[in-house]
N, C-alpha and C positions, 0 to 999 in steps of 0.2 A: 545174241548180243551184238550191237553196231557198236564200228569203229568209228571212233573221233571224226565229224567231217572237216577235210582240210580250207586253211581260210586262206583265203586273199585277198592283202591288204589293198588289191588296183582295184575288188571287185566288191557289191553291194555297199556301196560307198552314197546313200542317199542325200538330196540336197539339205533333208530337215531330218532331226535325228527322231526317230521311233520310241513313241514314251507309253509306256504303260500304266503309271498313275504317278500322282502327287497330293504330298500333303504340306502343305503349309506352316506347318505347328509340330516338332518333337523333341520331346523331352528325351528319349532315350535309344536313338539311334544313333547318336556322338557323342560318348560320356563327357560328362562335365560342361557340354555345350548345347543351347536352344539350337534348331536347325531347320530347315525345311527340306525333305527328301524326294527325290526324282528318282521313279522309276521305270529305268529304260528295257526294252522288249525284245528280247529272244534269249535263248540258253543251249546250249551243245548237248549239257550233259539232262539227264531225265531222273534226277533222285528219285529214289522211293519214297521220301517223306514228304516232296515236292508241298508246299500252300502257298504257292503262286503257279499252277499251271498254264496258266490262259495268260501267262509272260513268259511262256519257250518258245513261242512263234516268234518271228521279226514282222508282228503286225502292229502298227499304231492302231494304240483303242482310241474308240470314240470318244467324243466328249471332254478333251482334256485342251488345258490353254496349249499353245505351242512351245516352243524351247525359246522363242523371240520371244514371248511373253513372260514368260517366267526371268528372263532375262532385264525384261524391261520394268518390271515388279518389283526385285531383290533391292535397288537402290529404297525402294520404298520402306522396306523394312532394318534398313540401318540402323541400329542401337533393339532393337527389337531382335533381334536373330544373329545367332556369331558366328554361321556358316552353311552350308548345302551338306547332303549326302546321296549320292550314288548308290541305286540299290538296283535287284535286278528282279525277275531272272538274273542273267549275269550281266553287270553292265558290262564290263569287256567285250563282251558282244556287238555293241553299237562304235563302228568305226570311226564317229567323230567324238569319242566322249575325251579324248588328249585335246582338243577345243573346245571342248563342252569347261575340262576342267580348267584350264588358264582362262577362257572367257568369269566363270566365277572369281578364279584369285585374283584376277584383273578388277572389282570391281570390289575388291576388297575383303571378302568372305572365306573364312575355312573353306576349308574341301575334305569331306570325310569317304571314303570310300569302304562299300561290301562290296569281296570279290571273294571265289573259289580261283580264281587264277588262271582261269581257263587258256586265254590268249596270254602269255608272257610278254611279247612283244609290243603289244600295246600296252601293255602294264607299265612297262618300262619307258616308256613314250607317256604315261599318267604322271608318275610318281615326282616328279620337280615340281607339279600343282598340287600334289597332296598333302595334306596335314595329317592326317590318320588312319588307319586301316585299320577295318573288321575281316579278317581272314578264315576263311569258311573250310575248314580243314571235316574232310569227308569220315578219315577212317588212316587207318597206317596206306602209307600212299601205294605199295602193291596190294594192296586190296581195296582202292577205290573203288572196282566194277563192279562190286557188290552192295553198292550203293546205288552209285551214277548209273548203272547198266550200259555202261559205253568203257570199252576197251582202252585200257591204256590210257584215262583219264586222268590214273596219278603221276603219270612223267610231265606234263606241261605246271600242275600242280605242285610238285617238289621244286620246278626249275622258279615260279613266280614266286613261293614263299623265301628263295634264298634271294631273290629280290628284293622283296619287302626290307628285309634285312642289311642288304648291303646299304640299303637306300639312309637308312636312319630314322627315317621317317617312325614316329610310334605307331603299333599296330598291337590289336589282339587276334590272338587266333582261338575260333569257338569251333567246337564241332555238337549237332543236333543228334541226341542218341535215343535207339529203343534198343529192347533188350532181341527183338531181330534183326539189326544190325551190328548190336555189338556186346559181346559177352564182357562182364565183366573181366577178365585177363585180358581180352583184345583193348579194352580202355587203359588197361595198367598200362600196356606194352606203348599201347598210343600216346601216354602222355612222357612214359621215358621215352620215347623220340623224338617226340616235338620239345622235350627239355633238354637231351642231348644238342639239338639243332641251336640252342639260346634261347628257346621260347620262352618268355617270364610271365606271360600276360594272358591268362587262356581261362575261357568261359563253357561249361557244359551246356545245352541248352537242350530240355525235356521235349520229345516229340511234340506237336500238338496234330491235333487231328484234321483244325481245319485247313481246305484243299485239297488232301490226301485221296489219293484215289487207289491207293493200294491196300486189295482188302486183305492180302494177309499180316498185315503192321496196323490196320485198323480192328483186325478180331484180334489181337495178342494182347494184352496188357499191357500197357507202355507205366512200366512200374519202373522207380529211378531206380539208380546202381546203390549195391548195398554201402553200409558204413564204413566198413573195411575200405573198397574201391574208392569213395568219397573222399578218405583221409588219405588214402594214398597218392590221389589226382593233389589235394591241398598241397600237401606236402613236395611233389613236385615243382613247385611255379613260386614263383616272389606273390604275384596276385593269381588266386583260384575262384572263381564265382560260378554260382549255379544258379539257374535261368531256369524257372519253373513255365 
């Protein structure tokens, strides 16, 4: 298992920011809001459930309009879209996305953000452009590696979700589960902590396969959590949803 690599903010600092794809049109990546989502390229951590792998690199894919373009586009869609989303890999990763996101609010658009919280610090350097968070919560946060397979993935993790929080900012926290990452009691336990911490807002969201290149979560049965665990998850949070 590798340790977290360490970052520095003086270093991979690109003149145009690294994207990995974009979609123009979504209903359901910022609740209650049309959006257009930008997805930017590399990731730290390597989940098992990964379906975006070929966005853990810090490689710009091909074929995509630039960040100036999409930029110069979004006026176009005024009254037609009520904001952007940041999605990744991890956008946190990409060391201009605290410009990426005031250049959006500046132009008058939400700002919706998916992050596992990887970078804190830039987080925190995001979050005065932010209007919402989707919060990617792995598993009870010492036992992230068994997820992420990087060492010590849930201390930066713990420290960015009491971020979110101080911020005000609204956010959900979802975690992606199969029954080989997580037993039913490690979900009970996991949503009394994240309800302990204030969590109100928390989404399950069923394995899916595709991406996946892990064959022992792709031969298991990704069967959801029993009724019991379901009502128990509900009953912890003001809002519960389950993401098939």
């Amino acid at each position: 298992m590798r340790e977290a690599p360490m970052h520095d903010a003086h270093q991979d600092r690109p003149r145009t920011p690294k994207l990995g794809g974009f979609v123009p049109f979504s209903s359901c990546d910022y609740p209650g809001h049309l959006a257009c989502v930008v997805f930017t390229a590399g990731c730290p951590w390597r989940c098992r459930y990964c379906h975006n792998p070929h966005l853990q690199k810090r490689e710009h894919q091909p074929g995509l309009p630039s960040w100036d373009d999409i930029l110069a586009w979004l006026p176009l869609r005024e009254g037609l879209l009520d904001g952007l989303v940041f999605c990744g890999g991890e956008p946190l990763a990409e060391p201009l996305l605290p410009r990426m996101a005031a250049q959006v609010k500046a132009l008058g658009f939400k700002v919706g953000l998916h992050t596992g919280g990887a970078y804190p610090d830039r987080l925190q350097a995001c979050l005065p452009y932010v209007d919402w968070v989707g919060f990617d919560v792995k598993h009870q946060f010492d036992l992230y590696p068994g997820v992420t397979l990087i060492r010590n993935s849930g201390d930066p993790a713990r420290r960015a979700l009491a971020m979110v929080q101080a911020s005000g900012v609204p956010f959900e926290c979802r975690t992606t589960t199969h029954p080989g990452l997580h037993s039913p009691e490690q979900l009970r336990r996991l949503a009394d902590q994240l309800a302990g911490y204030g969590v109100r807002d928390f989404a399950l969201q069923l394995f899916r396969s595709d991406g996946c290149h892990d064959d022992a979560l792709l031969k298991q049965p990704a069967l959801p959590p029993d009724a019991a665990t379901l009502a128990h998850l509900e009953n912890a949070f003001e809002r519960f949803t389950l993401r098939g």
